[in-house]
Short mmCIF file of the C-alpha atoms (twelve columns), coordinates in Angstrom:
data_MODEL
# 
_entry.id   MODEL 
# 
loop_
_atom_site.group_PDB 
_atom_site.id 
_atom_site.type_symbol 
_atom_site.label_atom_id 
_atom_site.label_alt_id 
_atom_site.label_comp_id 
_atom_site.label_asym_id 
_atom_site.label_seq_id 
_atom_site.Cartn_x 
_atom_site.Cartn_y 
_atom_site.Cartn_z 
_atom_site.pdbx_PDB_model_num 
ATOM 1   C CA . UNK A 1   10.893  5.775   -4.729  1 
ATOM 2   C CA . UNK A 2   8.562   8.130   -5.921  1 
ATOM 3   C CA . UNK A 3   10.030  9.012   -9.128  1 
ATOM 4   C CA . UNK A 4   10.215  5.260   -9.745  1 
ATOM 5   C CA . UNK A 5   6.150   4.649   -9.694  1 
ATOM 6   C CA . UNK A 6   5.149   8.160   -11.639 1 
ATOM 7   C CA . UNK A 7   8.388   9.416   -12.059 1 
ATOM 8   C CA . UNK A 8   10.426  10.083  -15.405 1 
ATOM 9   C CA . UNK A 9   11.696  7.200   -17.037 1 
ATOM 10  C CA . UNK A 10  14.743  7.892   -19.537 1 
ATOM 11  C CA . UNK A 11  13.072  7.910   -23.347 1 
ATOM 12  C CA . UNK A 12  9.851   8.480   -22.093 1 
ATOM 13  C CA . UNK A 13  9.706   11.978  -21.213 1 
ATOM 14  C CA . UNK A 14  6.199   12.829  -22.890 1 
ATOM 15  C CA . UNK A 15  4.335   9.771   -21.226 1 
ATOM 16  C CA . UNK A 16  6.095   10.054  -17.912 1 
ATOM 17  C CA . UNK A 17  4.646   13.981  -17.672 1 
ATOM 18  C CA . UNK A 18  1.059   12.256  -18.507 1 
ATOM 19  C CA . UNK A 19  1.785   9.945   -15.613 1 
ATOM 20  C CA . UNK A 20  2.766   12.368  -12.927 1 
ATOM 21  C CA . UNK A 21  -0.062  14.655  -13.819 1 
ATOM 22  C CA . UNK A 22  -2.493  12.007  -14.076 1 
ATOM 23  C CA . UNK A 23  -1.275  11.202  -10.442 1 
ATOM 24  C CA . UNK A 24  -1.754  15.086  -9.021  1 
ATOM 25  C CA . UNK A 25  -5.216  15.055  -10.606 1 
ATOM 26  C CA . UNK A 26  -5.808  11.719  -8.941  1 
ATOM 27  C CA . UNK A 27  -4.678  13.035  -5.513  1 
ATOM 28  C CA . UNK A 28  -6.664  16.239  -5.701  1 
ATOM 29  C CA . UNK A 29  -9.935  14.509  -6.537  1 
ATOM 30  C CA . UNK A 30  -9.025  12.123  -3.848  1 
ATOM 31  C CA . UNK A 31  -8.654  15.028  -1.399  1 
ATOM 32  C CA . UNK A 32  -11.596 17.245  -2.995  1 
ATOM 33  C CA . UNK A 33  -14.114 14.213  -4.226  1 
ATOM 34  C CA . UNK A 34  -17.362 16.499  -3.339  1 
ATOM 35  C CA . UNK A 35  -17.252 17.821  -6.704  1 
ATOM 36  C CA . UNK A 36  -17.879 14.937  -8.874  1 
ATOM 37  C CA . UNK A 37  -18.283 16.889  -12.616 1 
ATOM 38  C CA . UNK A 38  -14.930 16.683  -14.097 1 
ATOM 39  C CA . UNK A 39  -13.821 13.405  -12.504 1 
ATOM 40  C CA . UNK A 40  -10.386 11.907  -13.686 1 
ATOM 41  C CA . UNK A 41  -10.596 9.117   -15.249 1 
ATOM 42  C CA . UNK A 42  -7.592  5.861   -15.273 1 
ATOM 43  C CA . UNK A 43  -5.946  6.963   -18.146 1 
ATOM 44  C CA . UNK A 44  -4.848  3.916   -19.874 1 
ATOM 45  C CA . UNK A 45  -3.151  5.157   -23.067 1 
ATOM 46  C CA . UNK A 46  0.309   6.330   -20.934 1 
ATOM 47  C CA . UNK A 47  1.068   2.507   -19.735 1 
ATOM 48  C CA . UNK A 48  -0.966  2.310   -17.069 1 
ATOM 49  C CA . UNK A 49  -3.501  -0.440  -16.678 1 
ATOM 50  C CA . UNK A 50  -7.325  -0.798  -15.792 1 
ATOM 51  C CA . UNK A 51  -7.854  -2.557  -13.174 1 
ATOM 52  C CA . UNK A 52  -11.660 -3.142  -13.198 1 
ATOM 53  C CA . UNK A 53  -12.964 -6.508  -13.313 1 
ATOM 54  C CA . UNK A 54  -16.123 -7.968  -13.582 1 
ATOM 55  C CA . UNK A 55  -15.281 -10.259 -10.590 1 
ATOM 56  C CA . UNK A 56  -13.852 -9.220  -7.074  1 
ATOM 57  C CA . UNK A 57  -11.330 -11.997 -6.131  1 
ATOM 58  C CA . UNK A 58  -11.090 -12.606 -2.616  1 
ATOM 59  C CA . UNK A 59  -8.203  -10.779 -1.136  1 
ATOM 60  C CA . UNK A 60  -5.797  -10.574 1.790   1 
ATOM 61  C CA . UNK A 61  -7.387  -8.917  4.879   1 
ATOM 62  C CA . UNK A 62  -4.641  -7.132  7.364   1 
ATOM 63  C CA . UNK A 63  -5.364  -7.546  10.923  1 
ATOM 64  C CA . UNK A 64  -6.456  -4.314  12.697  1 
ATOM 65  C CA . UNK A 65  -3.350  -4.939  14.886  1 
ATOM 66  C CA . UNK A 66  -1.453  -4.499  12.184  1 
ATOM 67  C CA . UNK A 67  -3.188  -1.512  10.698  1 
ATOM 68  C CA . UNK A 68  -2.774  0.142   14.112  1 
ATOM 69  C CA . UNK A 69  1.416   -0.272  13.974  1 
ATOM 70  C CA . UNK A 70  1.010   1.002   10.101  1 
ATOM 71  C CA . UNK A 71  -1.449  4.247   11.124  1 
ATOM 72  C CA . UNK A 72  1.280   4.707   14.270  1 
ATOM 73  C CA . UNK A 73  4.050   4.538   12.243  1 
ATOM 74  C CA . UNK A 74  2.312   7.334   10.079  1 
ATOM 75  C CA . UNK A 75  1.602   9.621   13.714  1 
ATOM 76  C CA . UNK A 76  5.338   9.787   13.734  1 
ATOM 77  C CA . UNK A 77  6.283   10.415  10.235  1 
ATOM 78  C CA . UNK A 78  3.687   13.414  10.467  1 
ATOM 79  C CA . UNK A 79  6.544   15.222  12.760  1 
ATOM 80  C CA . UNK A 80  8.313   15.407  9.390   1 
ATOM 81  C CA . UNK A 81  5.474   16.734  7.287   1 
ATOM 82  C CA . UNK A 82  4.478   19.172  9.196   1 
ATOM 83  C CA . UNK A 83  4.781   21.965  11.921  1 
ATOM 84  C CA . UNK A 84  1.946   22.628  12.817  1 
ATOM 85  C CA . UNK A 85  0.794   21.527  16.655  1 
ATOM 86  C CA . UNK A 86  -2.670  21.233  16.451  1 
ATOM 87  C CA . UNK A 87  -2.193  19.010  13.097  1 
ATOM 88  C CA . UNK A 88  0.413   16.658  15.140  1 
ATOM 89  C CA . UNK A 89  -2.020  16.395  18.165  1 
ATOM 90  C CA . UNK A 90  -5.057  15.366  16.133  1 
ATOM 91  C CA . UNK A 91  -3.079  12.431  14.282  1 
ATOM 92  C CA . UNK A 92  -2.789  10.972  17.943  1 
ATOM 93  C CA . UNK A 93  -4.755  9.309   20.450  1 
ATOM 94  C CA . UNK A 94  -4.373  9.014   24.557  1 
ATOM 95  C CA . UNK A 95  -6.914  6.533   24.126  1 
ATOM 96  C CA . UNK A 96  -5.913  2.695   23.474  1 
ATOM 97  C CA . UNK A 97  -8.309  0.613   21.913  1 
ATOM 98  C CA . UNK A 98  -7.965  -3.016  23.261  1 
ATOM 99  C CA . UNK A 99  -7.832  -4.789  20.806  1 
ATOM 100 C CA . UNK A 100 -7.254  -2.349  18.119  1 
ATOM 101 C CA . UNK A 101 -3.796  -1.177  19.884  1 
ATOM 102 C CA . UNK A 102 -2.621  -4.295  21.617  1 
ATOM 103 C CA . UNK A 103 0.150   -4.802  19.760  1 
ATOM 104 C CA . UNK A 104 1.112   -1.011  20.546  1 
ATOM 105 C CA . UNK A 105 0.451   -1.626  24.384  1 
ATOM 106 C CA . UNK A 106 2.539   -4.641  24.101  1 
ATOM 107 C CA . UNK A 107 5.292   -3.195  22.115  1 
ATOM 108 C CA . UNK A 108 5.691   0.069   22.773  1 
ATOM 109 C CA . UNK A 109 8.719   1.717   25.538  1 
ATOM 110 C CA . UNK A 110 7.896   5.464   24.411  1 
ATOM 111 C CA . UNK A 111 8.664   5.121   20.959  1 
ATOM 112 C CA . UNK A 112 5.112   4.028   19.456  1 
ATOM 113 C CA . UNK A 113 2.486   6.272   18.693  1 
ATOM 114 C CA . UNK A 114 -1.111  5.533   19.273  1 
ATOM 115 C CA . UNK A 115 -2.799  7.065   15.985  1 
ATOM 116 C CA . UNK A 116 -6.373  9.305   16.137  1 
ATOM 117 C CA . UNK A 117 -9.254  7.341   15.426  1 
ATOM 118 C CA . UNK A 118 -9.302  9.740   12.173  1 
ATOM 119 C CA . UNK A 119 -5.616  8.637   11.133  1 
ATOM 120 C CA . UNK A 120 -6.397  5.119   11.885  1 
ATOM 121 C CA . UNK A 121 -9.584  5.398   9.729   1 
ATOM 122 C CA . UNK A 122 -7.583  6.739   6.919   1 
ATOM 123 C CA . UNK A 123 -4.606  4.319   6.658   1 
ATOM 124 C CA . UNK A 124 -7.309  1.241   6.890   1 
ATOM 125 C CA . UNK A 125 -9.106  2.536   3.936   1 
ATOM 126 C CA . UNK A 126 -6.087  3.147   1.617   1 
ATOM 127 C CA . UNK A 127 -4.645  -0.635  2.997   1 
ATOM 128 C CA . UNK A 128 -8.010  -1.771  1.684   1 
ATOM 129 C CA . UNK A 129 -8.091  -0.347  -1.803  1 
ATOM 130 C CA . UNK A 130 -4.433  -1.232  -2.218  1 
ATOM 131 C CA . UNK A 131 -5.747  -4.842  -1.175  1 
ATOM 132 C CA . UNK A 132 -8.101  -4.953  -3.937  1 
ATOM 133 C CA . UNK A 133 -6.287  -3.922  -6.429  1 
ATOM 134 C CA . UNK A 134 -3.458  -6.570  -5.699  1 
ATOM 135 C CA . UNK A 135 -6.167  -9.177  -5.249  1 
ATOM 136 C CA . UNK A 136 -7.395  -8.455  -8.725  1 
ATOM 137 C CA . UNK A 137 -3.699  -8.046  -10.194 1 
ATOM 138 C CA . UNK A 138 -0.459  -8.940  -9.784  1 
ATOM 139 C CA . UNK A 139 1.793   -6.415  -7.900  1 
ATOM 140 C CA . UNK A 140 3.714   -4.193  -10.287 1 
ATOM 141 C CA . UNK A 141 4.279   -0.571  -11.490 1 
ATOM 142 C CA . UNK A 142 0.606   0.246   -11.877 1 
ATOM 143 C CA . UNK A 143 -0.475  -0.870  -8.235  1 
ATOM 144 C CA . UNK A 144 -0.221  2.534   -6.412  1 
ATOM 145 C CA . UNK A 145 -2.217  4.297   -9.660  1 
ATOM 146 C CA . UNK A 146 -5.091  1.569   -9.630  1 
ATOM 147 C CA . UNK A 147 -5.386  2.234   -5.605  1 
ATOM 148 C CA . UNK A 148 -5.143  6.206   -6.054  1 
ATOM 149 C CA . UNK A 149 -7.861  5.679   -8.502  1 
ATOM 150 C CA . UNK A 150 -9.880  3.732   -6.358  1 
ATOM 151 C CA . UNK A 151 -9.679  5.326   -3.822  1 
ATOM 152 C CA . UNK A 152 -10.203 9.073   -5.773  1 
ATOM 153 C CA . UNK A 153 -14.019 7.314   -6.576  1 
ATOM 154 C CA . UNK A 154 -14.995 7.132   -2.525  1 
ATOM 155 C CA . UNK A 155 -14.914 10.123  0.319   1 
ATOM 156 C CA . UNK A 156 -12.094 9.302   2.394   1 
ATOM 157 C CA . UNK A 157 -11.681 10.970  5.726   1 
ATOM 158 C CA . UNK A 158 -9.062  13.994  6.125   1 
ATOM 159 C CA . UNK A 159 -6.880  14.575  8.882   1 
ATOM 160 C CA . UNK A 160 -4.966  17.848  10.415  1 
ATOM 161 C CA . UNK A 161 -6.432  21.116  11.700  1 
ATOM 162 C CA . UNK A 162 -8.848  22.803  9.143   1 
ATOM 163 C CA . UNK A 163 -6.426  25.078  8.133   1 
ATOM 164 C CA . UNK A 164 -4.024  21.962  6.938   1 
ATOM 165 C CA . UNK A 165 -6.343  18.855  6.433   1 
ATOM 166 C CA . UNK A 166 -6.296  19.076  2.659   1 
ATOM 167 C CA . UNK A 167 -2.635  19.257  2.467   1 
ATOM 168 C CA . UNK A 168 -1.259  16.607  5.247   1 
ATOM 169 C CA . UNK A 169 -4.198  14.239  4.461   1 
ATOM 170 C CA . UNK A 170 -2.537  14.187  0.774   1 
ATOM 171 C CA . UNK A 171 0.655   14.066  1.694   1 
ATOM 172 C CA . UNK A 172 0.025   10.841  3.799   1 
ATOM 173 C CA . UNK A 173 -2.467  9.504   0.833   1 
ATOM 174 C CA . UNK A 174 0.541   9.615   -1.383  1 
ATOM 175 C CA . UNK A 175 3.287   8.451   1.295   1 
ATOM 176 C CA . UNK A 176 1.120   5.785   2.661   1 
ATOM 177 C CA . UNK A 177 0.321   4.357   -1.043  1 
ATOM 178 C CA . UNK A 178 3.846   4.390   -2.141  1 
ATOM 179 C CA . UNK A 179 5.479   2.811   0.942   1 
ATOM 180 C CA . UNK A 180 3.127   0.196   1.507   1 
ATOM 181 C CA . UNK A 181 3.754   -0.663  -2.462  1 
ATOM 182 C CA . UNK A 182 7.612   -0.665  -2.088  1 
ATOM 183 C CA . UNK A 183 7.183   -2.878  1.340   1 
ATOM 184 C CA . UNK A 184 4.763   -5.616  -0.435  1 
ATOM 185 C CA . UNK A 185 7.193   -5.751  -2.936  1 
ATOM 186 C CA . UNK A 186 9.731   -6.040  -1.016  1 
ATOM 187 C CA . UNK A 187 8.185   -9.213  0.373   1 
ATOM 188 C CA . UNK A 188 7.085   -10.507 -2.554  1 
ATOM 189 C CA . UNK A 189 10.951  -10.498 -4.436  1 
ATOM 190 C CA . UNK A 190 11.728  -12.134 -1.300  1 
ATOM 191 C CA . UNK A 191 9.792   -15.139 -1.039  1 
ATOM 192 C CA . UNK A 192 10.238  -15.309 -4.640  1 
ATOM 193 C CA . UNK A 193 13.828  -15.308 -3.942  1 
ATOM 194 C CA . UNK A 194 13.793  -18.198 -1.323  1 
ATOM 195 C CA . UNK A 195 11.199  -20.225 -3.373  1 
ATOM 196 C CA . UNK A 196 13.884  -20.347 -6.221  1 
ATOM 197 C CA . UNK A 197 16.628  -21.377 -3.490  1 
ATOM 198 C CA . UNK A 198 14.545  -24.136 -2.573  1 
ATOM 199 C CA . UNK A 199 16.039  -27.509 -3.561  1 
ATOM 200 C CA . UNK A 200 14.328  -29.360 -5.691  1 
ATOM 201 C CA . UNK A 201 12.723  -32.292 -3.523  1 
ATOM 202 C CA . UNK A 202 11.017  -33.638 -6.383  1 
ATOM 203 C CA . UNK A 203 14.033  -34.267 -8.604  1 
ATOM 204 C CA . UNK A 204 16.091  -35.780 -5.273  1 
ATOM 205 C CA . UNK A 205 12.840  -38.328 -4.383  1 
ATOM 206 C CA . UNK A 206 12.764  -39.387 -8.659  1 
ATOM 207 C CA . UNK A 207 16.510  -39.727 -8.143  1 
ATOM 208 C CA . UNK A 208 16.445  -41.944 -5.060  1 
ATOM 209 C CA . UNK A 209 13.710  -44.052 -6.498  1 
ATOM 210 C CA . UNK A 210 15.694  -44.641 -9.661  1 
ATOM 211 C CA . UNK A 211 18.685  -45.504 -7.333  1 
ATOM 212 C CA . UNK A 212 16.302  -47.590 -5.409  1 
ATOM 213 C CA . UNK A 213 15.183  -49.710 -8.250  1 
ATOM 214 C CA . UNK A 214 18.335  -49.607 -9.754  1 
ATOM 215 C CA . UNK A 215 19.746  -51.750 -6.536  1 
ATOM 216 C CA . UNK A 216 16.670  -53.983 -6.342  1 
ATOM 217 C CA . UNK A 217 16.997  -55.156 -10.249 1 
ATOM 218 C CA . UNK A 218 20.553  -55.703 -9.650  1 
ATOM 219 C CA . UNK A 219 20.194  -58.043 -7.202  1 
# 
């Protein structure tokens, strides 16, 4: 999946390597943004496009329900990125918000995760700038780039131990961004899909009319 948004792409060797180093610069400024002197810019000359606007388009907002299911689905995935105890334990939370985690409380027999206020705060702001940039653009290759850049211009909160917080709050960034790409897509080819598979309803009430006047002149 990865490979597919900043990945190589046969014949384009030379501007896939921009691409995927644009990317790691975009993720370390994200992760490091105090230092604002040499700050990446969207590098539009490898295929990737600008997605400043002059106007803000009003965009899809997800439900903090939602956003709690996404930022618990990350507290588990974080098993798999890292080892480190203290790093798991501060991704989640004893503590259920009511309204924040109802969908959790309702849900969950053991297998949902209640994420740290931190994690929570993290995943909401990367949904956001993600939002933006598809409420400004259509969804396509570029999406997760215009969102790492947007979100590489703000201070974004880390989360892990000290030790780890630059490293596992980049490794979500990145896995968060991606995923949440390939799952709007997802949705979007298919309701694109069942839109085309729609019959035509205006073609079948022209055709009955026809038919309609048809019988009346004949009589």
């Amino acid at each position: 999946m990865m490979e597919a948004l900043v990945g190589p792409t046969e014949g384009q060797d030379d501007r896939s390597s921009s691409r995927a180093k644009q990317w790691e610069s975009l993720l370390d400024k994200s992760i490091g943004n105090n230092v604002g002197e040499d700050d990446p810019q969207l590098d539009t000359s490898n295929g990737v496009t600008d997605y400043e606007t002059d106007h803000e388009y009003e965009r899809a907002e997800t439900p903090s329900e939602a956003q709690s299911l996404f930022a618990g689905f990350i507290a588990r995935k974080i098993d798999g990125f890292t080892l480190c105890p203290a790093c798991r334990l501060s991704c989640r939370s004893e503590n259920v918000h009511e309204d924040r985690d109802r969908a959790i409380a309702l849900l969950t027999r053991g297998s949902l995760i209640v994420p740290s206020d931190n994690l929570f705060a993290l995943t909401k702001l990367l949904e956001d700038q993600l939002q933006k940039v598809i409420g400004n653009h259509s969804l396509n290759q570029d999406t997760v780039f215009q969102a790492l850049y947007k979100v590489s211009q703000i201070k974004i909160p880390l989360i892990g131990c000290n030790d780890h917080a630059e490293s596992l709050s980049k490794t979500v960034l990145q896995y968060y961004l991606v995923t949440r790409a390939s799952q709007m897509a997802k949705v979007y080819n298919r309701l694109n899909n069942e839109k085309k598979k729609k019959p035509n309803n205006v073609g079948r009430i022209r055709g009955c009319v026809s038919y309609m006047l048809h019988c009346t002149i004949s009589t």
